[in-house]
N, C-alpha and C positions, 0 to 999 in steps of 0.2 A: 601353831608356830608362826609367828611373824619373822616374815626374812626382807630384809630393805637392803637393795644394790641401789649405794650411794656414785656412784660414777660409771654406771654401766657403759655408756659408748666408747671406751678405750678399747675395753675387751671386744666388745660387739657390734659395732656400727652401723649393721643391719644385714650380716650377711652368714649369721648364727642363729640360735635358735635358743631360745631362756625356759621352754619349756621342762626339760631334766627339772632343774631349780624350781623353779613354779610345784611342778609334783612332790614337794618336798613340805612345802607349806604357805598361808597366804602373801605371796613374793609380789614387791614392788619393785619394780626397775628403774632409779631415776638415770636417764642418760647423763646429766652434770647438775648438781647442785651446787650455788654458792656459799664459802664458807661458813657465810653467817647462818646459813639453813640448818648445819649441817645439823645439831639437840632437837629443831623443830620435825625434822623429816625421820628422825631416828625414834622419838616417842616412845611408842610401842615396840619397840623391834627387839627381838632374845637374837637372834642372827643379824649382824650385818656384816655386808662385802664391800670394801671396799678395794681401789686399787692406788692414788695417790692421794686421796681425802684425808686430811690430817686430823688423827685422832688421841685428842691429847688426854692429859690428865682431868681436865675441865669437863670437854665430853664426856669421857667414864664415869664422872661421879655424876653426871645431870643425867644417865639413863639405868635408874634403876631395875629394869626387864632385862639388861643387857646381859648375856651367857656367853657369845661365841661371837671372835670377831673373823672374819676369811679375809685374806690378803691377796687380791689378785695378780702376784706379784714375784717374784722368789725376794728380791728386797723388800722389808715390813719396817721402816724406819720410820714411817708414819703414823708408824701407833708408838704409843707412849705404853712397852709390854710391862713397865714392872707394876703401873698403874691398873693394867690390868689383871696381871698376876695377884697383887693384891685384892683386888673384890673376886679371884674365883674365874676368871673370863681368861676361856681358851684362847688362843692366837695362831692360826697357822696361817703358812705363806705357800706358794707352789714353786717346785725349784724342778728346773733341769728340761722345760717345756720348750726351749728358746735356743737349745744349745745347736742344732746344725741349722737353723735362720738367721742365728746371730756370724756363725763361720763363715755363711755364707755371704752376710754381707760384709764384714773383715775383706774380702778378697774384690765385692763389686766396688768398693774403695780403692783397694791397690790398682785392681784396673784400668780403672779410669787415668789414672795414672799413667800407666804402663805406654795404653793407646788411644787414650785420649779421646775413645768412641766420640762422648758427645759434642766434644766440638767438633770433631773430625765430621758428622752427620751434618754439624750446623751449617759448617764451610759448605758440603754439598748440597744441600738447599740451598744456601745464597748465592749459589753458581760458580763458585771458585774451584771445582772439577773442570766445570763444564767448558770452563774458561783458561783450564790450564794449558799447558806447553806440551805435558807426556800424557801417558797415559795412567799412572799411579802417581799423587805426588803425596806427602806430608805436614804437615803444617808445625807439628810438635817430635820431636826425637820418641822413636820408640825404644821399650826396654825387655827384654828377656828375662822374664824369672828364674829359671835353670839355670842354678849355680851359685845364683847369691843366697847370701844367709840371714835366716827371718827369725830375730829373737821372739821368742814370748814372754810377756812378766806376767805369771800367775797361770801354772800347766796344770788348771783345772780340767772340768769336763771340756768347756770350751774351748781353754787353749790347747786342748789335745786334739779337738776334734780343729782347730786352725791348722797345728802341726800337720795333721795327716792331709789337709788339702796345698799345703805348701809342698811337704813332701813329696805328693804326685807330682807336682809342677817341676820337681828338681830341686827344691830348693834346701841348705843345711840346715838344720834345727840349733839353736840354742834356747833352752830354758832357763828360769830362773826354779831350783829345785822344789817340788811341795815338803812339807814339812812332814808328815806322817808315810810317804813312799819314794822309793826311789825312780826317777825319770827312766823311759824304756830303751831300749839300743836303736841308738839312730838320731840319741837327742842329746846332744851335750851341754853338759853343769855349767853355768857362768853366776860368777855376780849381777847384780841390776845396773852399776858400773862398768863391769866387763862387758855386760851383753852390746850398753849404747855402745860402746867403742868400735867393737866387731861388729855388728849389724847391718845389713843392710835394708831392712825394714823393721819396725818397734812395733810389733802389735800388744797391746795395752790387757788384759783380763784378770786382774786380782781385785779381792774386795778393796772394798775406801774404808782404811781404819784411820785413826791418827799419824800410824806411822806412815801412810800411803798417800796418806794425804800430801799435794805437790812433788810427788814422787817425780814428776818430771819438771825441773827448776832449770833455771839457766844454767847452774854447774854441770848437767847432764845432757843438757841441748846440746853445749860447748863439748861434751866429749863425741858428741855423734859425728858420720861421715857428713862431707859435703852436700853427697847426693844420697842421703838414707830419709828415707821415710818415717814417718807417725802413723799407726790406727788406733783410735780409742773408739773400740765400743763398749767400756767397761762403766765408767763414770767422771763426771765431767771433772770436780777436784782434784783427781787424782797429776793435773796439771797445770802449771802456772799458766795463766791463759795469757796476761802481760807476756813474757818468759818466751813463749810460742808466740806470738805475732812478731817480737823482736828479731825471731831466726827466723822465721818466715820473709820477713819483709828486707831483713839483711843480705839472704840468701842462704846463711849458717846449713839450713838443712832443705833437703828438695821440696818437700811438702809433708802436707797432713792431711787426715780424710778420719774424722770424729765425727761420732753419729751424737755425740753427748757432751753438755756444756755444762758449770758451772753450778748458773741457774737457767731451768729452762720453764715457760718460753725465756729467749734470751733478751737480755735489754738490750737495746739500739745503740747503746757505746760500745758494747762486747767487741773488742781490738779483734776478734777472729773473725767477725762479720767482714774486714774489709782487710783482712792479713794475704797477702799473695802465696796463690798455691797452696791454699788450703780449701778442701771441699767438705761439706757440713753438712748432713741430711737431721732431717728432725726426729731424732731417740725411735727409730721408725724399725731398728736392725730384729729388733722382737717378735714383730706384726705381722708376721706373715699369718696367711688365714689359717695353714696348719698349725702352727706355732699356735696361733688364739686357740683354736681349736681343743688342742690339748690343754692349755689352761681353763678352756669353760668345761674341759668333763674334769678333770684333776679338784677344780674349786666345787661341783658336785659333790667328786664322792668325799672330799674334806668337808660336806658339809652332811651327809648323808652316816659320813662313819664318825660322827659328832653326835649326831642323833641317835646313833645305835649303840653307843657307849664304848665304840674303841675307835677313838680320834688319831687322822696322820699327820705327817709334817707338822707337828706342831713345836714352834716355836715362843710360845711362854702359856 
């Protein structure tokens, strides 16, 4: 069995072990191939893994060996599945690997915010303690989370597992309802409308469909408070990126703190790169080494219970 991991350093960096995989059949690991590689490196391969390698309709029909594709990913929008559903070729993704690394960096966002850690650290390196008047002083307003109220759009695993770290902090729950259960006591029903209005933090976690797509546009900036916040660690579209640098830079709304853009890497005009009061980490909210961790044994046994004739997660 040939198995070729098409972009292993996302998942692995070098601080995991590929062995599992390896013991499965003769495994290649490339850390990043370029696009144009990707039919040459794939060849031989009845297994490949990849995690944003894009694998279109073109690829599928130029690897005839091709049986099983792994997605190291809970999103597989990079394959082209009905392509592969058509020649026979499995698809699975890994979901739910990422859900309290991702909560938890939802909150190292608001944070920051809040107190402002690392500038407050920078001032005391560069001596503006040292050189103060009192003995505690400030540079930015702080804010208390107990009491104010933190919408969620999208009260999946994750936004549940946001809720219940807000909720310790004190803070009131509004969600936007899922569609198949009802939300638990402690969490009130709002529109995606009602929530901007009331809110006084937006943390962002539903899928990117069409309909979600720009789900945060100027009309909904304009309904938010003065001083409410933005989290997106869900997906970059899901926000007019124009739309957010304008309230930013207005003052419309306090800030933002989104782990996810648009297109990432980002191009050098991206209005958020230079929008005030907006903090941006790089799509990084997933990575933590436990988070990885479980995604390299989860992308295992998807590929092991492929092998043995009863496939999970699978997605086409």
């Amino acid at each position: 069995m040939k198995i070729v991991v098409l972009d292993g350093h996302t998942l692995n960096p070098g601080d995991l072990d590929w062995s599992a995989l390896q013991a499965l059949g003769d495994c290649v690991v490339h850390p990043r191939i370029p696009a144009s590689d990707t039919i040459h490196v794939s060849a031989d391969a009845e297994v490949l893994i990849s995690n944003k390698v894009l694998l279109t309709r073109e690829h599928i029909a130029a690897l005839p060996k091709l049986r099983y594709i792994g997605v190291t990913a809970t999103g597989y929008n990079n394959v082209d599945v009905a392509a592969a559903r058509e020649r026979g070729i499995l698809v699975t993704n890994v979901p739910a690997y990422s859900t309290k690394s991702v909560a938890q960096h939802v909150f190292a966002l608001l944070l920051e915010f809040t107190h402002h850690t690392g500038s407050h650290s920078e001032g005391v390196r560069a001596g503006r303690w040292a050189g103060a008047q009192d003995w505690s002083y400030q540079e930015h307003p702080l804010l208390e989370l107990d009491g104010l109220t933190l919408g969620i759009v999208g009260y999946g695993r994750i936004g549940a597992a946001v809720g219940a770290i807000g909720a310790a902090m004190g803070m009131r729950l509004l969600a936007t309802p899922p569609r198949t259960r009802p939300l638990p006591a402690g969490v009130d029903a709002a529109t995606v409308d009602e929530l901007f209005e009331r809110s006084d933090v937006i943390s962002l976690h539903c899928a990117l469909t069409p309909e979600t797509r720009g789900l945060v546009n100027e009309s909904r900036l304009n309904r938010m408070k003065s001083t409410a916040f933005l989290i997106n660690t869900a997906r970059g579209p899901l926000i007019d990126e124009p739309a957010l640098a304008r309230a930013l830079n207005s003052g419309r709304i306090a800030g933002a703190g989104l782990d996810v853009l648009s297109t990432e890497p980002p191009s050098a005009d991206n209005p958020l790169l230079t929008a005030r009061n907006c903090i941006i980490t790089p799509h990084l909210a997933w990575a933590t080494r436990a988070a990885r961790a479980r995604l390299m044994a989860v992308t295992v046994e998807n590929v092991r219970d492929f092998l043995n004739g009863s496939p999970q997660n699978v997605v086409s």
